[in-house]
N, CA, C and O atoms as a GROMACS GRO file, in nm:
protein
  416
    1UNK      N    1   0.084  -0.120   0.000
    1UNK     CA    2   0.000   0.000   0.000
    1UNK      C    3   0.087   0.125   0.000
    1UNK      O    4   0.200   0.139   0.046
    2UNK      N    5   0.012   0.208  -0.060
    2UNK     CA    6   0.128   0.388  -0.022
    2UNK      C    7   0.126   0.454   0.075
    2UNK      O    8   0.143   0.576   0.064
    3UNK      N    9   0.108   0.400   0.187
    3UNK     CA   10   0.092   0.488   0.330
    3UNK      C   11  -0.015   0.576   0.364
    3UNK      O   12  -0.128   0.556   0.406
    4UNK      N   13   0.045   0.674   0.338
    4UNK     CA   14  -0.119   0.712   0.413
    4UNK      C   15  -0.069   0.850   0.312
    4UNK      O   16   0.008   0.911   0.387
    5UNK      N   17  -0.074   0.896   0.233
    5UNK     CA   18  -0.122   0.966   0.088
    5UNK      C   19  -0.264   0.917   0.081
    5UNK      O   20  -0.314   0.804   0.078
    6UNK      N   21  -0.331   1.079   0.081
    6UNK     CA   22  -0.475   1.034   0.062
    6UNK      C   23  -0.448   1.073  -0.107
    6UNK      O   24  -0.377   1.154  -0.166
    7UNK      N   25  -0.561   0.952  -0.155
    7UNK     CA   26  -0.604   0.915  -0.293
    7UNK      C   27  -0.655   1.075  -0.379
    7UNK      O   28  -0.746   1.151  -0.344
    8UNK      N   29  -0.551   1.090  -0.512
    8UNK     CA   30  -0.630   1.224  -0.566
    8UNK      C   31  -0.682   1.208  -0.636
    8UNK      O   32  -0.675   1.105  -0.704
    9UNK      N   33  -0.780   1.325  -0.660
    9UNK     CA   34  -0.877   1.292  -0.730
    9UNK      C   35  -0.824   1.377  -0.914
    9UNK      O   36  -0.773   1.488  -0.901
   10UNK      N   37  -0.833   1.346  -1.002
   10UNK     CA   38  -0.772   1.420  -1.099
   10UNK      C   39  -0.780   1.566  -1.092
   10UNK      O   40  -0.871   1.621  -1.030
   11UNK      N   41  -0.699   1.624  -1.146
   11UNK     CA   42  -0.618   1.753  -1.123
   11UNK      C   43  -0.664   1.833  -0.952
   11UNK      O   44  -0.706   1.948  -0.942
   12UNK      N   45  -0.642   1.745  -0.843
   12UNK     CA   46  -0.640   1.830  -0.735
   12UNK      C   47  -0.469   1.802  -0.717
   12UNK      O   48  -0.411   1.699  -0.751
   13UNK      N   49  -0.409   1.918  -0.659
   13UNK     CA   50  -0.317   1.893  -0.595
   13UNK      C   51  -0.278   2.003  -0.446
   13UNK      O   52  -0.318   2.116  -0.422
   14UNK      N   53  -0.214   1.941  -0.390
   14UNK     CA   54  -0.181   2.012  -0.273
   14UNK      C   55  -0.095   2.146  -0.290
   14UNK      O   56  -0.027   2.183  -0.385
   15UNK      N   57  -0.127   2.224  -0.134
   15UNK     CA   58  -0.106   2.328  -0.211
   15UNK      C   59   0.066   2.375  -0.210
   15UNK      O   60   0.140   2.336  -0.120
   16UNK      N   61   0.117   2.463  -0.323
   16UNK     CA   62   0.244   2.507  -0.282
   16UNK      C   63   0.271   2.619  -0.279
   16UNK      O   64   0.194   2.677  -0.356
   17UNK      N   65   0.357   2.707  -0.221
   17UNK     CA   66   0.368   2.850  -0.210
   17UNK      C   67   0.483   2.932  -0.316
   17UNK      O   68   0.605   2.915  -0.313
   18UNK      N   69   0.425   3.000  -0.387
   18UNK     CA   70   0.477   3.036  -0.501
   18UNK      C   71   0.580   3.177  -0.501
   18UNK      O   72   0.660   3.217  -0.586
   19UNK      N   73   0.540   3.235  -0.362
   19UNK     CA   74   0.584   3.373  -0.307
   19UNK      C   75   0.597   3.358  -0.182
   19UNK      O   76   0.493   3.362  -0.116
   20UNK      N   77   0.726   3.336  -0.110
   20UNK     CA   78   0.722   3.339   0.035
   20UNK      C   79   0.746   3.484   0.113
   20UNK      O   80   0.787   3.590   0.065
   21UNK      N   81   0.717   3.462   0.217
   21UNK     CA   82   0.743   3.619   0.267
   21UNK      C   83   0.896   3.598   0.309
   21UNK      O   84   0.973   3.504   0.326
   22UNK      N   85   0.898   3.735   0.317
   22UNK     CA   86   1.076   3.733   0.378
   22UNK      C   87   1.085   3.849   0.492
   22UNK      O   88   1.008   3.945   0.507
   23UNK      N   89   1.200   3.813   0.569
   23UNK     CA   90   1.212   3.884   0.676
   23UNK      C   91   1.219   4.024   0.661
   23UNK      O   92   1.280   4.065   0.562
   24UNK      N   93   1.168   4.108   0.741
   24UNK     CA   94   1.151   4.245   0.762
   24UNK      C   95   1.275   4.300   0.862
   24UNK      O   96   1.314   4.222   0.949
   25UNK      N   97   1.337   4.433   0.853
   25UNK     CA   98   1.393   4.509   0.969
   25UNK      C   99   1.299   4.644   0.904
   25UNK      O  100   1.268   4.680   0.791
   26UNK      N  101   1.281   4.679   0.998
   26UNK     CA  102   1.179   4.833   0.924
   26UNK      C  103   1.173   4.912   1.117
   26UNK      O  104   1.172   4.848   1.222
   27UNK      N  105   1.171   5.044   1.100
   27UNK     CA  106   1.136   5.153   1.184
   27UNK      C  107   1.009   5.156   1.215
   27UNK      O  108   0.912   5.166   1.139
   28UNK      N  109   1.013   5.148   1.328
   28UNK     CA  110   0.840   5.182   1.385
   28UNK      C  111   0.812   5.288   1.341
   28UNK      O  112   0.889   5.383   1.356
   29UNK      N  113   0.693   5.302   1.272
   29UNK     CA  114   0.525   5.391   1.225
   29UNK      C  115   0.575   5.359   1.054
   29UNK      O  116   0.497   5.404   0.970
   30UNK      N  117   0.689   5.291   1.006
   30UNK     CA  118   0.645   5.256   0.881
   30UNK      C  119   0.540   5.122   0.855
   30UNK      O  120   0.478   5.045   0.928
   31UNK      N  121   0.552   5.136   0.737
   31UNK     CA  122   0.458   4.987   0.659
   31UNK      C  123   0.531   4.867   0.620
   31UNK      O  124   0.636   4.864   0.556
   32UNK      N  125   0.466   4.773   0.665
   32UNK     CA  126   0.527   4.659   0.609
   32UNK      C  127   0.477   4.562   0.560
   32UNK      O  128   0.381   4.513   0.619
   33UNK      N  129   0.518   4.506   0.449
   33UNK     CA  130   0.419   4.457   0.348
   33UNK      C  131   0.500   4.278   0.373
   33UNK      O  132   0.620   4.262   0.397
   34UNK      N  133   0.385   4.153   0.358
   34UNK     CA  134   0.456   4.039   0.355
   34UNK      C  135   0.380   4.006   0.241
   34UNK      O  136   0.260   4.032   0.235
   35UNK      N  137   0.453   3.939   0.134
   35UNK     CA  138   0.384   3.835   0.033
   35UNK      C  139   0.375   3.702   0.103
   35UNK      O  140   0.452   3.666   0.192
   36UNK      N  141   0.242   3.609   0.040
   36UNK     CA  142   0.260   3.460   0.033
   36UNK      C  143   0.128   3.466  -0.112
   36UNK      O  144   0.027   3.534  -0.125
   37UNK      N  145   0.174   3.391  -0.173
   37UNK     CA  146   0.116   3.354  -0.286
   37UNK      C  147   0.082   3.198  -0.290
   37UNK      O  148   0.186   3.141  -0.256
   38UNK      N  149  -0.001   3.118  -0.312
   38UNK     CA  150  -0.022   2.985  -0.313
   38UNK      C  151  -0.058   2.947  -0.415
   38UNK      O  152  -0.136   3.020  -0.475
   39UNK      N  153  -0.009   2.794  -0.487
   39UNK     CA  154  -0.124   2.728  -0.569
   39UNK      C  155  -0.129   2.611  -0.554
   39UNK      O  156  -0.044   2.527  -0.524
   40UNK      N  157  -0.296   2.604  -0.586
   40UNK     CA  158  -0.338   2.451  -0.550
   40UNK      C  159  -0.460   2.421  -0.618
   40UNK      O  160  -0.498   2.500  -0.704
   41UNK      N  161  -0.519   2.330  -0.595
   41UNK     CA  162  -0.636   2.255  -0.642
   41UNK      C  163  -0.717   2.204  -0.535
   41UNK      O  164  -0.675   2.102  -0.480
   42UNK      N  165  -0.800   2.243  -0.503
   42UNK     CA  166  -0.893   2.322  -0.483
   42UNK      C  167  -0.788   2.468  -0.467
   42UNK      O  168  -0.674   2.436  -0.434
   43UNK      N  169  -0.802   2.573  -0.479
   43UNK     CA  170  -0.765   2.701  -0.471
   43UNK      C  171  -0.754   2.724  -0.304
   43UNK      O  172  -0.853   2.745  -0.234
   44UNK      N  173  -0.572   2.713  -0.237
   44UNK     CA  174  -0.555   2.714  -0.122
   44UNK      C  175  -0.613   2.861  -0.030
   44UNK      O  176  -0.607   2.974  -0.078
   45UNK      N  177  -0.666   2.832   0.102
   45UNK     CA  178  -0.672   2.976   0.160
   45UNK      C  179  -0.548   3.018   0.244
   45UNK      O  180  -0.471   2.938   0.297
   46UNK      N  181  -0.540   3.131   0.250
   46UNK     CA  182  -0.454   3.166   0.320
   46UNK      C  183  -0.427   3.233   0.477
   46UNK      O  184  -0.400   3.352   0.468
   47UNK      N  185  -0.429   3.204   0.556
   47UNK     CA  186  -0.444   3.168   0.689
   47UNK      C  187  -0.258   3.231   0.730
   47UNK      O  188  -0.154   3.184   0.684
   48UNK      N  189  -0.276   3.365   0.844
   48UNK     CA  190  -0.182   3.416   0.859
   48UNK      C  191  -0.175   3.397   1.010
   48UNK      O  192  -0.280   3.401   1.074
   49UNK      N  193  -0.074   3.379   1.064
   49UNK     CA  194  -0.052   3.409   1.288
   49UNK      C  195   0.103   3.502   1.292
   49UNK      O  196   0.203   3.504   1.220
   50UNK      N  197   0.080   3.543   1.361
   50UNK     CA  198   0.193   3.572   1.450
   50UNK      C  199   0.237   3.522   1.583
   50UNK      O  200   0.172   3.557   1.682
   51UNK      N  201   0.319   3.460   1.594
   51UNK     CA  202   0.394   3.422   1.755
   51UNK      C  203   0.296   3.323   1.737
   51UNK      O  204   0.214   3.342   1.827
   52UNK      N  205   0.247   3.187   1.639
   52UNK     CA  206   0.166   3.082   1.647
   52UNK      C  207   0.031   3.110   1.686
   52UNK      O  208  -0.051   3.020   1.704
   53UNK      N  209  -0.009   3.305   1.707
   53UNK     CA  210  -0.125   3.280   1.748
   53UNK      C  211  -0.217   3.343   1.606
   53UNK      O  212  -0.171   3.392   1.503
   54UNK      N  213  -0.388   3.318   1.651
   54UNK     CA  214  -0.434   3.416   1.507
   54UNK      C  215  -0.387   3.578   1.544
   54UNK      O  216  -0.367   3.622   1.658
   55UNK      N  217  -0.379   3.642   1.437
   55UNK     CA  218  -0.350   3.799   1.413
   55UNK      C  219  -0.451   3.899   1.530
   55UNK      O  220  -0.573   3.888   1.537
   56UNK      N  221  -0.412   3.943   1.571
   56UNK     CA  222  -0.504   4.012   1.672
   56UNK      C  223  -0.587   4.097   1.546
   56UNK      O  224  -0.550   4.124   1.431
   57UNK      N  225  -0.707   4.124   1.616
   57UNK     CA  226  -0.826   4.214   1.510
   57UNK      C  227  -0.774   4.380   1.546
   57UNK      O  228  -0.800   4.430   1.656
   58UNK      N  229  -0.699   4.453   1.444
   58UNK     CA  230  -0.657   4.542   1.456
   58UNK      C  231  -0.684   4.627   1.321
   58UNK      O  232  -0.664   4.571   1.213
   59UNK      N  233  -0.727   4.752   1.325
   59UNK     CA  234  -0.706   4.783   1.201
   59UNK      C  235  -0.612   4.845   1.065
   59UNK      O  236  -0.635   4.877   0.948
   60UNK      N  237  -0.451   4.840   1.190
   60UNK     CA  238  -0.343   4.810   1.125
   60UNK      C  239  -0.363   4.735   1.005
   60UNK      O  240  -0.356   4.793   0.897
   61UNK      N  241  -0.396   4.572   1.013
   61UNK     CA  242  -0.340   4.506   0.985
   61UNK      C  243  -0.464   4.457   0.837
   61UNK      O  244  -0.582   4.420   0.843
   62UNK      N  245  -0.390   4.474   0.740
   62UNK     CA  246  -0.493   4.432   0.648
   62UNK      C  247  -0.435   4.287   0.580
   62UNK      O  248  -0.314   4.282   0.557
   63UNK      N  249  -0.508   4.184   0.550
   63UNK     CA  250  -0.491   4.098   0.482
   63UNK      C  251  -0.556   4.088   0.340
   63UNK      O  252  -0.679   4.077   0.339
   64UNK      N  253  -0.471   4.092   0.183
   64UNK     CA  254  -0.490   4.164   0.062
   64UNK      C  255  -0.588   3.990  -0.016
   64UNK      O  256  -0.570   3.882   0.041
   65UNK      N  257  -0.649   3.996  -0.102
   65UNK     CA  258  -0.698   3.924  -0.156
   65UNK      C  259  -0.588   3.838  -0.216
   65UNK      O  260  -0.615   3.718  -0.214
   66UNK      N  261  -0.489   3.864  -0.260
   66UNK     CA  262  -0.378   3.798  -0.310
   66UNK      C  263  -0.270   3.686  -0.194
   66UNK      O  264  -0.175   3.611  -0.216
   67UNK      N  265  -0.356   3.728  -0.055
   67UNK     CA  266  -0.297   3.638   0.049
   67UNK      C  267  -0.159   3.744   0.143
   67UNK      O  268  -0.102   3.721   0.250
   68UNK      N  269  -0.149   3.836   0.065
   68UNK     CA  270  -0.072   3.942   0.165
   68UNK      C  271  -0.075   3.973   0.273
   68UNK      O  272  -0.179   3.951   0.334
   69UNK      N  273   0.047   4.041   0.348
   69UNK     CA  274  -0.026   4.081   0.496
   69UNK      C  275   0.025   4.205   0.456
   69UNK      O  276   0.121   4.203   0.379
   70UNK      N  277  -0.040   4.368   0.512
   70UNK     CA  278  -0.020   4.484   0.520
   70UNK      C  279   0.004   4.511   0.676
   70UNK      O  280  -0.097   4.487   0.742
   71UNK      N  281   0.129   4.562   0.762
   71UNK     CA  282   0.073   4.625   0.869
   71UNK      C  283   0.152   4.761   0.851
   71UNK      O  284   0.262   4.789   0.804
   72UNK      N  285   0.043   4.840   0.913
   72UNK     CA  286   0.056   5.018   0.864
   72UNK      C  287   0.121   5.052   1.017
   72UNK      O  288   0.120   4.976   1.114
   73UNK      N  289   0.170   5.172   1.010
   73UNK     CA  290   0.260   5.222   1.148
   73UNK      C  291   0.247   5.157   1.232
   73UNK      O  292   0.163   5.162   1.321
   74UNK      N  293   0.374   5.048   1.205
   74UNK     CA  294   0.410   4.930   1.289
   74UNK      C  295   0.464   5.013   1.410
   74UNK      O  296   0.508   5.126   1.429
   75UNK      N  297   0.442   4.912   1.476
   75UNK     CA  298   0.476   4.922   1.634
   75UNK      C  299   0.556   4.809   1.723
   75UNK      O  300   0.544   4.692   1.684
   76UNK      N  301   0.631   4.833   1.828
   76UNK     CA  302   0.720   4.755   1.876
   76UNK      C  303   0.668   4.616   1.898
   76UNK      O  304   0.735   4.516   1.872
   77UNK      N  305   0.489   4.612   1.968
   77UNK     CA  306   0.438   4.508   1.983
   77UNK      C  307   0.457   4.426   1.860
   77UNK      O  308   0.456   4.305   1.883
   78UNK      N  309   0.478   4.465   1.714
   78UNK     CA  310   0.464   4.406   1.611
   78UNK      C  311   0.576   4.313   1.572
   78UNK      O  312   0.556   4.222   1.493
   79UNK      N  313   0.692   4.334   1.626
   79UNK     CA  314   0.770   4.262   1.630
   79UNK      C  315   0.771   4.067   1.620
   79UNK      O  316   0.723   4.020   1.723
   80UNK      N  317   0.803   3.990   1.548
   80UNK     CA  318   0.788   3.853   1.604
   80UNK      C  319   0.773   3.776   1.469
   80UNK      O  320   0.806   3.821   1.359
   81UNK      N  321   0.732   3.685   1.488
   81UNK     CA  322   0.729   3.540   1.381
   81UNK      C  323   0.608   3.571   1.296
   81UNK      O  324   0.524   3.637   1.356
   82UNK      N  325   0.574   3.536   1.153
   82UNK     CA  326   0.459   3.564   1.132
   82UNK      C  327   0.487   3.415   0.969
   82UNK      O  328   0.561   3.403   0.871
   83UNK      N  329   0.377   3.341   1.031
   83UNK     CA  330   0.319   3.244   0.990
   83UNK      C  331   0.230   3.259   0.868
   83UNK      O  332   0.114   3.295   0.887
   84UNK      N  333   0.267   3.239   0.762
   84UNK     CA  334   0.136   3.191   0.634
   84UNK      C  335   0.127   3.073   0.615
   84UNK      O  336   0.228   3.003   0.618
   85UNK      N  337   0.002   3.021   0.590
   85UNK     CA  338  -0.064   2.900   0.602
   85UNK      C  339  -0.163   2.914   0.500
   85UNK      O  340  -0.264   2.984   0.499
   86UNK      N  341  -0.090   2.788   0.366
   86UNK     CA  342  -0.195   2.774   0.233
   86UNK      C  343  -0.247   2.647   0.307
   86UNK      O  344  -0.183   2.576   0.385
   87UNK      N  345  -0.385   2.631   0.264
   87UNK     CA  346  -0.425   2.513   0.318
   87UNK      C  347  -0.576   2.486   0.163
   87UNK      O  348  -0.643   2.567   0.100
   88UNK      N  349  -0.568   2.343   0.161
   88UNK     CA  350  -0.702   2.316   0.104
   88UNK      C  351  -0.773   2.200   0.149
   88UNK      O  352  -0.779   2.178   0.270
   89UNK      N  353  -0.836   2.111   0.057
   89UNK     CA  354  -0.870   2.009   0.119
   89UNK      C  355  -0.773   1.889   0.072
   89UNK      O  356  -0.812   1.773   0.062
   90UNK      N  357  -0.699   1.912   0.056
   90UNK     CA  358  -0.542   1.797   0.008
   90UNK      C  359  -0.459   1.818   0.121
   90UNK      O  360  -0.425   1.714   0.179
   91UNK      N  361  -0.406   1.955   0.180
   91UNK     CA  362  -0.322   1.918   0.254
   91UNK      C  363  -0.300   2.122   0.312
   91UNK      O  364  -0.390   2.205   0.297
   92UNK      N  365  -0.170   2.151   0.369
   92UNK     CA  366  -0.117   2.290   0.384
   92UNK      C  367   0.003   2.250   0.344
   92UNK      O  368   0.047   2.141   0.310
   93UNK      N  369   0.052   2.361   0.352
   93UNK     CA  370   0.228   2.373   0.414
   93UNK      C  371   0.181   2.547   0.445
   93UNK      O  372   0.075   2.607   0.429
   94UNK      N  373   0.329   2.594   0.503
   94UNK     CA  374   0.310   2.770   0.569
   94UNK      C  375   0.490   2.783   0.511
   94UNK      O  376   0.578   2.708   0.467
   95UNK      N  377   0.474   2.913   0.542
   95UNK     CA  378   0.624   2.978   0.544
   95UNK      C  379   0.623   3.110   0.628
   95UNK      O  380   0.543   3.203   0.641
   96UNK      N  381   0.720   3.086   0.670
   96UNK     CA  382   0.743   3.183   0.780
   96UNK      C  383   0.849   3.311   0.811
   96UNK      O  384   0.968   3.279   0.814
   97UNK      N  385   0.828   3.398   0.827
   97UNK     CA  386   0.921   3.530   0.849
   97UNK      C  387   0.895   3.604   0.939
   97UNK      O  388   0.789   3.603   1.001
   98UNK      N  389   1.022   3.706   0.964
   98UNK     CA  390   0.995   3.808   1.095
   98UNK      C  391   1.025   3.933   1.079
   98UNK      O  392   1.104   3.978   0.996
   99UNK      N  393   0.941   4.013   1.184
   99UNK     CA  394   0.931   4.143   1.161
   99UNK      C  395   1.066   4.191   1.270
   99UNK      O  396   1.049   4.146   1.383
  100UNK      N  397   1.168   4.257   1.255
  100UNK     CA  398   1.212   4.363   1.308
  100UNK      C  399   1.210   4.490   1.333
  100UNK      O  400   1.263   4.580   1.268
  101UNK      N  401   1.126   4.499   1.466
  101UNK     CA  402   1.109   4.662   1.453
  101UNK      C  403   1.229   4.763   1.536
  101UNK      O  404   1.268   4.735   1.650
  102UNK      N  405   1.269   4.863   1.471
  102UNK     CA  406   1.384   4.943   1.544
  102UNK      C  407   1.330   5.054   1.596
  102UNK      O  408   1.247   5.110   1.525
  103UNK      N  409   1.355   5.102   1.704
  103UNK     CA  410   1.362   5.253   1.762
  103UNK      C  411   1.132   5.258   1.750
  103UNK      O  412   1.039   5.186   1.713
  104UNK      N  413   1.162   5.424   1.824
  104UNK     CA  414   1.054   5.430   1.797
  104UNK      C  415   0.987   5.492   1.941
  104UNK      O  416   0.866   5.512   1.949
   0.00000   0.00000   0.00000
């Protein structure tokens, strides 16, 4: 048997990330922009955390239809790990980067 690979169904595939984000150093009250881009079959969503948790509801922080993260006059709290997560019904993977914030 093939282990435990669930069975696909024609043209689904799991998803992969086509644009990863990359690490930030940026000055507090600028902007900082993260890409993640995904593709998959079913069409992956994109699911963002920081520090492993969900994004606090802020209105900094915009998440772009393209799977982006926007945060506007960052702040020291903003600092930390920040998690993208393509996911569908095949499978995820994430990629991960960090914000450095200086001074401020």
């Amino acid at each position: 048997t093939q282990g435990s690979v669930p069975f696909l169904k024609p043209n689904e595939e799991r998803p992969r990330i086509t644009s990863e984000p990359q690490d930030v150093d940026v000055t507090s009250g600028n902007t900082v922009y993260f890409t993640c881009r995904a593709e998959g079959n079913p069409k992956p969503e994109i699911i963002w955390l920081r520090n492993k948790t969900p994004l606090p509801s802020d209105p900094r922080i915009t998440i772009t239809p393209s799977g982006g993260l926007y945060i506007q006059n960052v702040k020291q709290e903003d600092s930390g790990e920040y998690t993208c997560f393509a996911t569908n019904s095949i499978g995820n993977i994430h990629a991960t980067a960090y914000i450095i914030v200086q001074g401020g």
